[in-house]
C-alpha positions in Angstrom: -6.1 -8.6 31.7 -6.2 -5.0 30.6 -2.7 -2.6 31.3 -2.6 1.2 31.1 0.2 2.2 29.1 1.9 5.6 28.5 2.8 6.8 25.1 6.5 5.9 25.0 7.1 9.4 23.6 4.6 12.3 24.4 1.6 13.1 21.6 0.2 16.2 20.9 -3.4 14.6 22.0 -1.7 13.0 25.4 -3.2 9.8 24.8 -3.2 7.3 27.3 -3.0 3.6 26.0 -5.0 0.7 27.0 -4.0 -2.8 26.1 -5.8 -5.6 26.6 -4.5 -9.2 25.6 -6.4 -11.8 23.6 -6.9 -14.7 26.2 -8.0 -16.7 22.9 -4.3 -15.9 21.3 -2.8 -18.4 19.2 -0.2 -21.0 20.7 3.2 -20.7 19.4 2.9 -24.1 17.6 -0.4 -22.5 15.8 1.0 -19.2 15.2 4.6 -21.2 13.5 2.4 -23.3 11.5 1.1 -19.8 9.7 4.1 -18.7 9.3 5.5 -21.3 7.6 2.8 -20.7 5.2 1.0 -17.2 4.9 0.1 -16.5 1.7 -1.1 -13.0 1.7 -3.9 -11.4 3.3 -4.9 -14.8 4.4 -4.4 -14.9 8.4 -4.4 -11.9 11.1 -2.1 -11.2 14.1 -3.6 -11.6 17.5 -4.6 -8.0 18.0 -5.5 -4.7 16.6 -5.6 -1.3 17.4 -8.5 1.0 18.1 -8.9 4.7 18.2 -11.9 6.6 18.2 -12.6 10.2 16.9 -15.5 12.6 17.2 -16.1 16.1 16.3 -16.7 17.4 20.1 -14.1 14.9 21.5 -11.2 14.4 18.8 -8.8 11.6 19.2 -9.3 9.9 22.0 -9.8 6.5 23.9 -6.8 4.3 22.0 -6.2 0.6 22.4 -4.8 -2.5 21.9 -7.7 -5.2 22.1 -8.4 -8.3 20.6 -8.6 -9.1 16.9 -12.2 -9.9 16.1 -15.3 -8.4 14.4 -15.8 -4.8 14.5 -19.7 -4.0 15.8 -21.7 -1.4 13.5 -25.0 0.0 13.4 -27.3 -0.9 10.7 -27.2 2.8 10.0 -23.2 3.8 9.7 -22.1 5.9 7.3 -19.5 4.0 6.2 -22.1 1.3 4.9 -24.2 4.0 3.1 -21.7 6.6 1.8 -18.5 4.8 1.8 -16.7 7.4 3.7 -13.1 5.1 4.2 -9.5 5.0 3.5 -6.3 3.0 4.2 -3.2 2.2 4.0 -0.5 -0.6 3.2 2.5 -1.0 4.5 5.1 -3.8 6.0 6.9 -4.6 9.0 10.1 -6.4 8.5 12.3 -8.6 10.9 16.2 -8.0 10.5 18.8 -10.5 10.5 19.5 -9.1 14.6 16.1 -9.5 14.9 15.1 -5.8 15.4 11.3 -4.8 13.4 11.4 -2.1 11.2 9.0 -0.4 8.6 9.9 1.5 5.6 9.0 5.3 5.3 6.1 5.2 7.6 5.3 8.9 7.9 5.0 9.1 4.1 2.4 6.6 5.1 0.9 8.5 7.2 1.5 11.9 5.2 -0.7 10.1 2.5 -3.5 9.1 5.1 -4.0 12.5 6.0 -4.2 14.0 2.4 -6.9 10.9 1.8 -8.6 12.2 4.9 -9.1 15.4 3.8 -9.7 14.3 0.3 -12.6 12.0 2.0 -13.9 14.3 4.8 -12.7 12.6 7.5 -10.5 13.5 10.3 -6.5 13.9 9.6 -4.6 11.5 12.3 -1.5 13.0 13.3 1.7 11.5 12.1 2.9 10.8 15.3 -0.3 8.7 16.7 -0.4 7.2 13.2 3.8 6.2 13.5 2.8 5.3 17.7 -0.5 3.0 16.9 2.1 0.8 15.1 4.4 0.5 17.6 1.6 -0.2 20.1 0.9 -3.6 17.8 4.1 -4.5 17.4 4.8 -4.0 21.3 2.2 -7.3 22.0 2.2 -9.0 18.2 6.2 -8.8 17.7 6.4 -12.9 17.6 3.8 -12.7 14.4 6.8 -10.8 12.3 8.0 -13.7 10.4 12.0 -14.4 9.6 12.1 -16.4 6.4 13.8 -14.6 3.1 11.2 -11.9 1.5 8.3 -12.2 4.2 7.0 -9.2 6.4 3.9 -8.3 8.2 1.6 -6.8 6.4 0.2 -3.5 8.2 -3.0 -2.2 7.2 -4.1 0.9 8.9 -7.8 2.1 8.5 -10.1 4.7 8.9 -14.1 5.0 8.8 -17.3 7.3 9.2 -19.1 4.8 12.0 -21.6 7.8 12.9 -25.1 6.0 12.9 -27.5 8.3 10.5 -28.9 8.5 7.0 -27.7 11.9 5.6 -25.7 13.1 3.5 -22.7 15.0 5.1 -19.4 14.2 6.7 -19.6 11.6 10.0 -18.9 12.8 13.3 -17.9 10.1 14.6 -15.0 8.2 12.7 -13.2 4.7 14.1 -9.2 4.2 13.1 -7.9 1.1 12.8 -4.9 -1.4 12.4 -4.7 -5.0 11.9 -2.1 -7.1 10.6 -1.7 -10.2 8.7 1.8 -12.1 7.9 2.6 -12.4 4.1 4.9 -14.9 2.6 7.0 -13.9 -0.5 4.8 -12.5 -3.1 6.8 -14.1 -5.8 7.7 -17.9 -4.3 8.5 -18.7 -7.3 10.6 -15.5 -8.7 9.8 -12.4 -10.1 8.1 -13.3 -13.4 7.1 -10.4 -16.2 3.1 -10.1 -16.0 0.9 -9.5 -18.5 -1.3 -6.2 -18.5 -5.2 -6.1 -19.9 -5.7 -1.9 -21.3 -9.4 -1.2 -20.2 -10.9 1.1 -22.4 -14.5 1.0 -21.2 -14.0 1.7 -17.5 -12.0 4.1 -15.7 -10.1 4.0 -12.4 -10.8 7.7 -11.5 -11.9 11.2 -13.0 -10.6 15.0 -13.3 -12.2 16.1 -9.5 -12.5 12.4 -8.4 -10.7 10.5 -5.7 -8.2 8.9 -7.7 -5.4 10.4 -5.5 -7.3 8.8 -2.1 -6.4 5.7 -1.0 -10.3 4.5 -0.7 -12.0 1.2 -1.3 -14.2 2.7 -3.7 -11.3 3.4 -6.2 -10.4 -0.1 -5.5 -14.4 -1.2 -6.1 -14.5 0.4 -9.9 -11.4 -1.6 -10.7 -12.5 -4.9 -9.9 -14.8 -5.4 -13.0 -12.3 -4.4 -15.6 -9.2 -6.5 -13.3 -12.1 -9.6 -14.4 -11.5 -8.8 -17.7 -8.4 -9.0 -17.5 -8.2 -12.3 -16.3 -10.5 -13.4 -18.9 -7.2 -11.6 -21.4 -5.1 -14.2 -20.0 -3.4 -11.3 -17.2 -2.4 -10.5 -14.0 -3.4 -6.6 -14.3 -5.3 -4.0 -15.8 -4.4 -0.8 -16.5 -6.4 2.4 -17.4 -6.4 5.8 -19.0 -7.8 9.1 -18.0 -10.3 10.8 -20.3 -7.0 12.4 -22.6 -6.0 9.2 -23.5 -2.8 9.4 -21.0 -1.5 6.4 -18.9 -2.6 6.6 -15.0 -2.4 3.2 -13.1 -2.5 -0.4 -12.6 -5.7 -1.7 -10.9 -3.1 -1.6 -7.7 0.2 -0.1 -9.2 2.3 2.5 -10.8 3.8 1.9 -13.7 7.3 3.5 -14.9 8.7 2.9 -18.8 12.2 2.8 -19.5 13.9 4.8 -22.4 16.5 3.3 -24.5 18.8 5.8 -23.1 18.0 4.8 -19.5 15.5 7.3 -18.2 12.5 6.6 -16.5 9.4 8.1 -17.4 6.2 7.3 -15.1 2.5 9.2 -15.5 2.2 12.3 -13.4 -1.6 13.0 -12.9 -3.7 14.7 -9.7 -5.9 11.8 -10.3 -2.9 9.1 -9.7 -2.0 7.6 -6.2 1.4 9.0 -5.0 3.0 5.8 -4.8 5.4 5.6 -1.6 7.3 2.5 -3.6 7.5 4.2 -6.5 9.2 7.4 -5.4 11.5 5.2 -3.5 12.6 3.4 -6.8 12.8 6.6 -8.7 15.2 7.7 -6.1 17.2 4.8 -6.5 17.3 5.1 -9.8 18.2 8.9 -9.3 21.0 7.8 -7.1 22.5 5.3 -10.3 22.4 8.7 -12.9 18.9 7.5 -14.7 16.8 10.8 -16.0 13.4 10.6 -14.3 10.7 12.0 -15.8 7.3 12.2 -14.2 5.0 13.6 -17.0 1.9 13.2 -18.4 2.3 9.9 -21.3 -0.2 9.6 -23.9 -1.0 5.8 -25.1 0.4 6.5 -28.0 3.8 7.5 -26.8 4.4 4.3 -25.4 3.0 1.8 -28.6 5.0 4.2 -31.0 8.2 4.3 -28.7 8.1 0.4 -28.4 8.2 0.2 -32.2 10.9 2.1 -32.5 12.9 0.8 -30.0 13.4 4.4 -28.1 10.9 2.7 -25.3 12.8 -0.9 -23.9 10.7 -1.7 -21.5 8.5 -1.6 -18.4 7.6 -2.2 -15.1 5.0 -2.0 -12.5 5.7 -1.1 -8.5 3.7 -1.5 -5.2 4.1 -2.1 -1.7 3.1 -5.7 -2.2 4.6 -7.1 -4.9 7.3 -4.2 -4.9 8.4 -4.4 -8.7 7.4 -6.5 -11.5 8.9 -6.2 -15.4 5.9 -6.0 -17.8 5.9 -8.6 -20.2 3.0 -7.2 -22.6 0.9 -4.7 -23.0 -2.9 -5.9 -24.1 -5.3 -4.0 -25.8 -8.9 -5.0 -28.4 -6.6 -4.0 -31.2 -3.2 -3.7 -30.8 -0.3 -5.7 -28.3 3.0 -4.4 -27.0 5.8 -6.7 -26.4 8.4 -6.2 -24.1 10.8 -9.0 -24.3 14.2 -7.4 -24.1 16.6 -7.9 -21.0 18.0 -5.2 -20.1 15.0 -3.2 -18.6 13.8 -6.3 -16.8 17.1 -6.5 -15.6 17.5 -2.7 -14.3 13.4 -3.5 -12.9 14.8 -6.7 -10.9 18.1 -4.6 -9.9 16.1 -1.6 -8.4 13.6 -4.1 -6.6 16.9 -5.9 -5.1 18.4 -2.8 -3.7 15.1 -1.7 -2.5 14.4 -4.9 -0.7 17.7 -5.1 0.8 17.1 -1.6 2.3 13.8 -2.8 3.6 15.4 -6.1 5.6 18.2 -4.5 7.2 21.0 -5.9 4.2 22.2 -2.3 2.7 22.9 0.7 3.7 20.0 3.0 4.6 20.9 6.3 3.1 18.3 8.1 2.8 16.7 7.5 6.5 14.0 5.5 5.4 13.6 3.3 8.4 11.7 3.2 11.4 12.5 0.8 14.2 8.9 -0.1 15.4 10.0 -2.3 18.8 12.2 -0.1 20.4 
């Protein structure tokens, strides 16, 4: 069955919405049965959204359709020139049982300065903000209820234009699908090991570093390997000073024995949405914050002296996580006082309890996606 629908508010592109509803949907028994189970990344919600772009036509033709396999020529760009970008966030169910998601239209502020980073077309915040409202309107039941679950959102963007050259596509496909994830930590938040790559590097002076794009996400998977093969969970890098950037998927902030926070500050690091929101938490408390370039050697020397306490690292998925050790061919840094893993777990608490609807949200952060 396929339904017109208007834009519940008015876009700048007056877009009309067409939503048609997967006759192959899960059963309520099939979709609990996920639920009670997720994992992460591991199942998908019942639909997606769909908008096209071209350079003569702009936004245009968005939908609601069925989740399923995306058709691509042979020949699009995407497959030659990896011309992509995303984004993650989460939905989360309230105790009233209301959806909302945190600080989308930094989300979508962050899209649009990967677009134009990537050569691709900039969606407008408020199409960005309505496309997930649109999946929410039909995929609301896949928003699960159990302590520290969500649904995972993950908007994307890519050059489809068939042709073997190399310039920017003029035809680009956005995209939204949706998966439910189950608490990252089931078993509580544990400090994590971090692997120091010295031979590879996440991103360069120029680069895309500060994209959200697969390929930064590519480079990283052959040192994170290494890691694993270090006995941890991460890997971090350094940029060609010898400064601190990020995790393989993180930031990472250091805590002073004094109580400030210091995190890198580099045009080659992803502006972390979680990360800000931390800091401001942190602001809120008193803490200094310092973002600053931090040379390798500031944190192993500050660690030995006991003017560095501790560390953590923060995402949208696993949100924060103390870190344990730091790894490297010659040298280890050991973190195993409580007091910064303490102030790590009490930011990622307050955070979180934001997020679900169980504080106060002061600083506006939420957006009520089915409503």
């Amino acid at each position: 069955m396929t339904i017109n629908l208007p834009l519940q508010a008015p876009s700048a592109a007056g877009l009309i919405w067409q939503v048609t509803r997967n006759e192959q949907a899960k059963t309520p028994a099939e979709r609990d049965a996920v639920l009670a189970d997720p994992g992460f990344g591991n199942h998908f919600t019942d639909h997606m959204v769909d908008i096209c772009w071209s350079e003569k036509g702009g936004w245009h033709r968005p939908r609601v359709s069925p989740y399923g396999p995306i058709s691509l020529d042979p020949a699009a760009a995407v497959l030659h020139y990896a011309q992509e970008i995303f984004e993650g966030m989460k939905a989360y169910r309230h105790a009233d049982g209301s959806i909302h998601t945190f600080r989308p239209f930094e989300n979508a502020a962050r899209m649009q300065r990967s677009a134009r980073r990537m050569a691709l077309p900039e969606l407008p915040s408020e199409i960005f903000i309505e496309s997930l409202k649109q999946l929410i309107a039909v995929d609301a039941d896949w928003v699960p209820s159990a302590p520290e679950t969500s649904l995972y959102l993950r908007p994307f963007m890519f050059a489809k234009e068939a042709f073997l050259g190399v310039r920017p596509a003029k035809k680009v496909a956005y995209y939204v699908i949706a998966s439910p994830a189950g608490a990252y930590f089931p078993g509580g938040v544990e400090p994590v090991n971090i692997w120091l790559s010295t031979d590879y590097a996440r991103a360069g002076k120029g680069g895309t570093g500060a994209a959200k794009t697969g390929g930064n996400y590519a480079s990283s998977l052959l040192p994170q390997a290494e890691a694993y093969e270090q006995g941890c969970q991460q890997v971090a890098f350094l940029d060609d000073a010898g400064n601190l950037e990020e995790l393989g998927g993180m930031n990472i902030v250091l805590v002073k024995r004094d109580g400030t926070l210091v995190t890198p500050e580099s045009p080659s690091i992803l502006e972390g949405i979680t990360r800000d929101s931390i800091l401001q938490l942190a602001t809120d408390r008193g803490h200094a914050v310092e973002r600053r370039a931090i040379a390798l050697d500031e944190w192993r020397s500050g660690a030995e002296s006991g003017e560095i306490v501790g560390a953590f690292a923060c995402g949208t998925a696993a949100v924060v996580v103390p870190i344990g050790r730091l790894l490297g061919t010659d040298f280890e840094i050991v973190h195993a006082g409580a007091a910064a893993s303490e102030l790590a777990l009490s930011l990622r608490q307050e955070l979180t309890d934001i997020q679900y609807g169980r504080a106060e949200d002061r600083h506006g952060w939420l957006t009520r996606l089915d409503a």
